[in-house]
Every structure is written in C-alpha cells, then in structure tokens.
N, C-alpha and C positions, 0 to 999 in steps of 0.2 A: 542428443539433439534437443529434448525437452527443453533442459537446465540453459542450454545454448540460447534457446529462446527467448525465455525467462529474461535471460542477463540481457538481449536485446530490449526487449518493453522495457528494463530499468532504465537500461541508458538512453530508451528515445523520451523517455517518462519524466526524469530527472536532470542528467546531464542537456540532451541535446536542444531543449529551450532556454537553458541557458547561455549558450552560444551559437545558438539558429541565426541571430544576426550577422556575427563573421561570418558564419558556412556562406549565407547567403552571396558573402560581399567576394568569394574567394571562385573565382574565374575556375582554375583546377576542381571545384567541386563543385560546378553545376550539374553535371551527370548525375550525378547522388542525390540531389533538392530533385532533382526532373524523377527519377527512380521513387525517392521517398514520396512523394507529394502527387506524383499521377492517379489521376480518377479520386482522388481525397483520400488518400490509402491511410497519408499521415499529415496531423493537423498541430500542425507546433503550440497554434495558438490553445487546441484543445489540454494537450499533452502537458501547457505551463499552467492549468489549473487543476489536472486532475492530483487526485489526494489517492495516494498510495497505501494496500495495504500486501506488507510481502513478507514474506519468512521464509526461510529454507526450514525445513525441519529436520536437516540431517546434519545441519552447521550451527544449534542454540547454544550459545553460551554455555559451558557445565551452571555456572551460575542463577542461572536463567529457565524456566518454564514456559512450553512451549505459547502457552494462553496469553503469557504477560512480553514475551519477544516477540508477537505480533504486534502489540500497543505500540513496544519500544520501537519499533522500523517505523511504524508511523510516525513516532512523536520524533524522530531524526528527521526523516522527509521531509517535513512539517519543517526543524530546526533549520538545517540544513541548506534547505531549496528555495529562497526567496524570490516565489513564486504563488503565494497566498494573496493576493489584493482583494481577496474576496472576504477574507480575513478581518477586515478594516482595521487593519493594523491591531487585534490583539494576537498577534502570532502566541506570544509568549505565556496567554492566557489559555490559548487553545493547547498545548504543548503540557500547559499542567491539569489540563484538562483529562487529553488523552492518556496518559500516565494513570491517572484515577481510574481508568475504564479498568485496568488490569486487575483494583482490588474488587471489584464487583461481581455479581453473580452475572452468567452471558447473556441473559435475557432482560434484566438490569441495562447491564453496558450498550446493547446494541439499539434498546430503545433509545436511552440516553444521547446515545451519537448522533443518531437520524433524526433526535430532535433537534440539538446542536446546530446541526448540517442546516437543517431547515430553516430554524431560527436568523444563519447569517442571511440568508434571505438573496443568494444566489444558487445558480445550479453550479452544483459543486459533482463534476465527472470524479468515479472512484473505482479506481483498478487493484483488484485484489490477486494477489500473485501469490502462490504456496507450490513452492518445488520440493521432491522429494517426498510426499502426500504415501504414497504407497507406503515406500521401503521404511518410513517413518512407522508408519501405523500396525504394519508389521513385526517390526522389531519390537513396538512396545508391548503388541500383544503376547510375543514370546519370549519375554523376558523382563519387562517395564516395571518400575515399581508403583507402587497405588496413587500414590502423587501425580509422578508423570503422567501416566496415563487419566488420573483426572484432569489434570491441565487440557491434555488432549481434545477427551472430552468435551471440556468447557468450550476450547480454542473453536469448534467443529457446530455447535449451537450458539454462538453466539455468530459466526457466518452467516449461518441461515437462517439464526433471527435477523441479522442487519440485513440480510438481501431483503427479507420481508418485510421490513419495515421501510424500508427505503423503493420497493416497487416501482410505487406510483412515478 
C-alpha cells in the first residue's frame, strides 16, 4: 500500500498538471476533479510547481548510488516536466545545477539548494518521496559495502539538512 501511494503523489505531482486541463474539459470525468479537488484535498495549480525529490531505494540503478539517484530524479523531474516558470526559463541551468549537488558533501549541497531555491525568488513547494526507506537500510546494514552505505549516509543528512534549511 505504501509504494501504491507513493506512485499516486507522482502521478498527481507530475503527470496530472499536465493534463488537468483535458480532465477538466472531459464530462465522464468530473466525478474524479469533484473527488480530487473537494475541501482543497488536491491543488493542480500547487502540484504544477512543486519540485520533486523521490527515489525508491530498492530500484537505484546498479550504476548509481543512492545519494547521487536522489539528485538524478530530481534533475529528470526538473527535465522532463515543463512545469518550472518559476525557473525564469534557466531550466537547463538549474538541471546542471542539481546534477552538481551529487558531487558535494550533504551539508554542502543542501545549503546550496535552499539557497538556489531562494534565490529564484518564488515559493517553490517541494515534495520529497523515498519508498522502500526500511528494507533499504536494512539490507545495507547486513550486508552493504562501505561505499553504499556511505552514500546512504550522505543521501539521509543531506535531507535533514535541506529540511532545516529550507524551514522557514
């Protein structure tokens, strides 16, 4: 049911403000606008500016450590979801931006970000999604190699640096 969830906040996060306007205009699916959208439950307008950060940690690329596949989801989302106007059109600068954050130490990168963030000079919503958190952390601890498990690590302070710095 978790991971079920999860995949829902993506799809109403990313997919479904990109075509909120057909749902809208589609008679068969005002049920679902009335369902989604009663008492403010869901705000498309919110959902087409919030900035993703998500990783499964039980699906990272063999390639891939987990510290630096948190960067990479973003810097797709980011890619991907033309959905940034807060952006002022350097998407592609913000992209190599976040990309950078992965070679940084986490306390480094998380200030960095929230400066960023701040910097564009809107409120930028930011929904961080990590499924799989247990069975991940678990596994690495019984068996992980020193690497991995410092990504881990890293991937885990540098969260709760960026929550802290981004509070206010």
């Amino acid at each position: 049911g978790k991971t079920h969830f999860l995949i829902l906040l993506w799809y109403l996060y990313t997919e479904i403000p990109r075509i909120w306007n057909n749902i809208q205009r589609k008679p068969e699916l005002e049920d679902v606008v009335v369902s989604l959208t009663r008492g403010g439950l869901y705000k498309w307008d919110i959902a087409q500016k919030t900035l993703l950060l998500a990783v499964d940690l039980k699906k990272i690329p063999k390639s891939m450590l987990p510290y630096e596949a948190l960067f990479d989801t973003c810097r797709l989302v980011v890619k991907e979801y033309d959905k940034f106007q807060d952006f002022k059109g350097a998407k592609e600068d913000f992209e190599k931006f976040i990309r950078s954050l992965a070679k940084k130490e986490p306390t480094e990168a998380a200030t960095e970000f929230a400066e960023k963030i701040r910097r564009i000079g809107a409120t930028v919503p930011i929904l961080i999604l990590l499924d799989e958190l247990y069975a991940a952390v678990f596994e690495k601890v019984q068996g992980g190699d020193k690497k991995t498990i410092e990504s881990f690590r890293n991937l885990f302070i540098f969260l709760l640096s960026f929550i802290d710095e981004i509070a206010e």
